[in-house]
N, C-alpha and C positions, 0 to 999 in steps of 0.2 A: 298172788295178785298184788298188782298197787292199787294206791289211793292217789290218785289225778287231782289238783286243785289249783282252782284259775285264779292265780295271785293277781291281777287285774282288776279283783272284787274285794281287795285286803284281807286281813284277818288270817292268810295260809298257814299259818303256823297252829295259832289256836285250831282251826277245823282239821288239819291234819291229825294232831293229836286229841281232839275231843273225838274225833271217829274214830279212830281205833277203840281209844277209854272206854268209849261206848260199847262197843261188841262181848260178844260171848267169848271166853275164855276157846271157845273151841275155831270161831271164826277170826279170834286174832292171830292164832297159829297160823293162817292163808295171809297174811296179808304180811308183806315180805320188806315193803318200804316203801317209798312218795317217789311222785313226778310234778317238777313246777311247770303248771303251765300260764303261757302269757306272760312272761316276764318283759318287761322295759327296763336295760342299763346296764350297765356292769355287774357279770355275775359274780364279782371276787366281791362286790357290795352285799350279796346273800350269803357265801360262805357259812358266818359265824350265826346268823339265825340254821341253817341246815347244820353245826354242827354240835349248838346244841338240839334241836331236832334228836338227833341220833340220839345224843347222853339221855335225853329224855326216854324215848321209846325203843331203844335196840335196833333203830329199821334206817337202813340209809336211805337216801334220795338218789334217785337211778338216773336223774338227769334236771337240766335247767332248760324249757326251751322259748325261746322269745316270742314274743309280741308279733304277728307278720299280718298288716292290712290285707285286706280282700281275701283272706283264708276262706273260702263257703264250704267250709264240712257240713252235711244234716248234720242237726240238733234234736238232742232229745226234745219231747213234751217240757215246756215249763213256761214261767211267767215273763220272763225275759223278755221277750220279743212282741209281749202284750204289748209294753209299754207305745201311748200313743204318740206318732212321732219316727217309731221307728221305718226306716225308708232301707230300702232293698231295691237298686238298679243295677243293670244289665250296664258291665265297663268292658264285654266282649267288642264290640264292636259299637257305631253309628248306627242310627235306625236306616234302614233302606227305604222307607217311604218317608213321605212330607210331615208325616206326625207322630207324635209317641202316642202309646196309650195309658193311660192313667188305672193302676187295678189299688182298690179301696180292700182291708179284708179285715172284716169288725173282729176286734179282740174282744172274741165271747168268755166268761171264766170257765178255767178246765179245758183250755184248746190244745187239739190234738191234733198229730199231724198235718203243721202247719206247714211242715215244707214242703205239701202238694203245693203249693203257691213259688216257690222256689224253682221251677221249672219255665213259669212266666216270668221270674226276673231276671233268669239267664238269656230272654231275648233280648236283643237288640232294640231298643227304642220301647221295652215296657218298665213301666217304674212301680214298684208295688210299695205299699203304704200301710201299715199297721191303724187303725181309729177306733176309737172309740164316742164319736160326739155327733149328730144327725148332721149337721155342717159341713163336715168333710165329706159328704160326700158328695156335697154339690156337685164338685169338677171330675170324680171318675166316672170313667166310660165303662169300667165294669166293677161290681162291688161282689167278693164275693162272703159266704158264711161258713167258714173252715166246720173240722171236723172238733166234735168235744168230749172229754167225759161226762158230762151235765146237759144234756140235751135241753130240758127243762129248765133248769137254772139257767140256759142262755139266752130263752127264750123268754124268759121273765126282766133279765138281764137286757136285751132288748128293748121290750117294751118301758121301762123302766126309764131306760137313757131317751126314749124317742126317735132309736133308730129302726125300728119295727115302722113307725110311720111314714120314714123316711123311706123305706123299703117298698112299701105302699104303693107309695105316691110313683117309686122310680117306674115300680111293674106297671101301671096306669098309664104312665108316659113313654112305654117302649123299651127302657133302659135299660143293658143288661143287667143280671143279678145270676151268680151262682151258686148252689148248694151243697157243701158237699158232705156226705155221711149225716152227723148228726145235725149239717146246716137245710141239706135238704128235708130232715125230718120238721124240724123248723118250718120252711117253706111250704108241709103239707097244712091240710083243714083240719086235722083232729090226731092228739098222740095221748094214747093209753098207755101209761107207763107205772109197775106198779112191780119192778125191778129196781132201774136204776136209782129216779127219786121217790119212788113210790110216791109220785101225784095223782095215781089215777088216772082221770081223764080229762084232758085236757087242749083247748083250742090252740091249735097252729095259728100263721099268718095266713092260712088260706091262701096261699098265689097259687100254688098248683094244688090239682086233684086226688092225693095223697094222702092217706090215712096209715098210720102209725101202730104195730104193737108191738111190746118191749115183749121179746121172751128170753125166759131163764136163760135157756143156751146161745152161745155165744156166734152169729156167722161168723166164721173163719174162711176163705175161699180166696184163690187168684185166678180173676176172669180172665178173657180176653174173647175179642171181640171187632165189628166193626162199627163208625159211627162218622155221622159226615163222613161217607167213602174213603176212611181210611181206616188201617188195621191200630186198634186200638187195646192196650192191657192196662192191668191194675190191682187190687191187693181188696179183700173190703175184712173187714174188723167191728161188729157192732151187736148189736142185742139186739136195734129194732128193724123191724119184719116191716114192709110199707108193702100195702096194696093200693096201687096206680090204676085209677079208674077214667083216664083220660086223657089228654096232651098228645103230642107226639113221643114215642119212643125215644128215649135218648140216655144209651149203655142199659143201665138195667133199671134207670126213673123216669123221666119226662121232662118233656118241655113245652112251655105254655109264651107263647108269644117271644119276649127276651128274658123270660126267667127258667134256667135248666137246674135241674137237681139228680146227683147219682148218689149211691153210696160209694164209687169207684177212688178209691183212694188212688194216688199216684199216674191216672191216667192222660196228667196232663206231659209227664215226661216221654208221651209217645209223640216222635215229632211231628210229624206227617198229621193227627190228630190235633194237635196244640196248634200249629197252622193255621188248621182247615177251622179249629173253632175262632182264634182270635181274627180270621177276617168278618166270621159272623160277627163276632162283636165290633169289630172297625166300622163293617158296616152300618150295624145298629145303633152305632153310636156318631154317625155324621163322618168319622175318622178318616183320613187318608195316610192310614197303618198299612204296613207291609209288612207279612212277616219275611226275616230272613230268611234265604232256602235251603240251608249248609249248618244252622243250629244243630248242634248234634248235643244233647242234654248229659245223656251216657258218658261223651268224650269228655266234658269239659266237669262233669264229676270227677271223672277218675285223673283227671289234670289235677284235681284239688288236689286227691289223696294221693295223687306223687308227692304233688310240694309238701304236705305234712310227712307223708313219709321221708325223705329228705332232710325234713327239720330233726325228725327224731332220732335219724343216721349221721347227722352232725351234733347232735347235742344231749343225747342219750348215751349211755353203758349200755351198748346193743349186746356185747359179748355178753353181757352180766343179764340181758335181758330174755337172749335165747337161753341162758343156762335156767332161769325160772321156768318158761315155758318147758320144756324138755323134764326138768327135775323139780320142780314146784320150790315154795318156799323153803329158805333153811331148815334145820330144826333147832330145837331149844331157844325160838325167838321170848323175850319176856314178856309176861303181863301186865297189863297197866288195868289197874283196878280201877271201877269210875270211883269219881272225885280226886282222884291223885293230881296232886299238887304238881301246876305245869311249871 
């Protein structure tokens, strides 16, 4: 295996080598040598950091590959993208109606799968926005409440900032609001959770009719489905069990006025579904949004992972990279004992 590190956050050298120093004598043996990623500028300018790199730790670097704007890989789970501020628009194309739509998605702690939301910002004319502050969300037409590890810690996290009352007040006024997985748990009256944070029992936001219990075992499950008359799929991942005692039907939670909650992870990547929900929201939000009729989410994914693939067939030891995959690491790589002097 390599070790991947986004020199774009500095430090590559140290964390390259402090992760190996760190491992097990038996997991440094897998781990074969580095890939730079995100580099900006001349790569004869890194050279002499990669070769001491090597003298240091026995493992080359299998390639250098640049910096490239608008790259939209999914991202793992992390704090990155919490940050408030970060903005995600659609540069596929103009919006096809008179207006964009504004989507708000509260950076709860421990957000998880947030690139359900990544499906709205490959449309045309929707802007998505990362917040953390009751104020921002004035101006969005839809807010939604990603998925978390910390259901509870987000919900506390919430109330905390004043975006719980903020949430309030939008479902009161009509406004959309979405929940998804642990945002919808959120969104119910009451969560027993005595797993994850082992809080007990504990009061939701009350907008929808939803009551919550964490159990030990894990749903694992890929539904599929219809919803707003179109075929809709998805992935769910979660401990807690919601019994839905009202609302409208909506995938496998409800909906209560303009605020819907699923556990359905990823279901916004169905087009036909992602459509048919954001004229709901245009509508309920005054909008004169259209969605595109030709977004295809699937296509313009796998457009990403040409172009990174490409990057890494221009600037990678592909030859050196199949012979890994095929034959695994050398042998007789050396150990680097922690604390060894970099």
């Amino acid at each position: 295996m390599l070790v991947v590190g986004d020199i774009d956050r500095g430090g590559v050298f140290a964390s390259f080598f402090g992760t190996v120093a760190l491992l097990s004598p038996e997991d440094q043996e897998l781990v074969a040598g580095f890939l730079v990623n995100k580099f900006r500028g001349d790569v004869s300018l890194l050279e002499p950091g990669l070769d001491m790199l090597r003298n240091l730790t026995g493992r080359p670097a299998y390639g250098v590959l640049p910096f490239r704007h608008g790259l939209g890989i999914d991202e793992e789970d992390g704090l990155r993208v919490s940050l408030r501020g970060t903005v995600r628009e659609s540069t596929v194309a103009p919006p096809a109606g008179e207006d964009v739509l504004r989507v708000a998605v509260c950076a709860v702690p421990l957000m998880s799968n947030f690139t359900d939301v990544d499906a709205l910002a490959a449309e045309p004319g929707v802007v998505v926005r990362f917040v953390d502050r009751p104020e921002e969300l004035a101006d969005a037409d839809l807010v939604v409440i990603p998925g978390t590890r910390g259901t509870v810690r987000a919900l506390r996290w919430l109330r905390a900032r004043g975006l719980a009352d903020a949430l309030a007040r939008r479902a009161a006024e009509g406004r959309p609001v979405l929940g998804i997985c642990g945002g919808f748990q959120i969104l119910g009256e009451h969560i027993d959770d005595e797993v994850e944070s082992r809080a007990g029992a504990v009061d939701g936001l009350g907008l929808l009719p939803v009551r919550v219990r964490f159990a030990r075992e894990k749903t694992l499950a890929r539904p599929a489905g219809r919803a707003l008359g179109e075929r809709v799929e998805g992935y769910e991942i979660h401990h807690g069990v919601a019994e839905v005692a009202g609302g409208e039907p909506f995938l496998d939670g409800c909906r209560v006025g303009s605020v819907w909650g699923t556990h359905w992870h990823g279901s916004l990547e169905s087009d036909g579904f992602r459509r048919a929900f954001l004229r709901e929201v245009a509508v309920s939000a005054g909008r004169r949004f259209v969605p595109a009729p030709d977004t295809s989410f699937a296509a313009l994914r796998e457009e990403q992972l040409d172009r990174l693939g490409d990057l890494i067939e221009q600037h990678a030891d592909t030859d050196a990279l199949w012979r890994l995959i095929e034959s695994g690491a050398p042998q007789g790589l050396p150990f680097i004992p922690p604390g060894a002097p970099a």
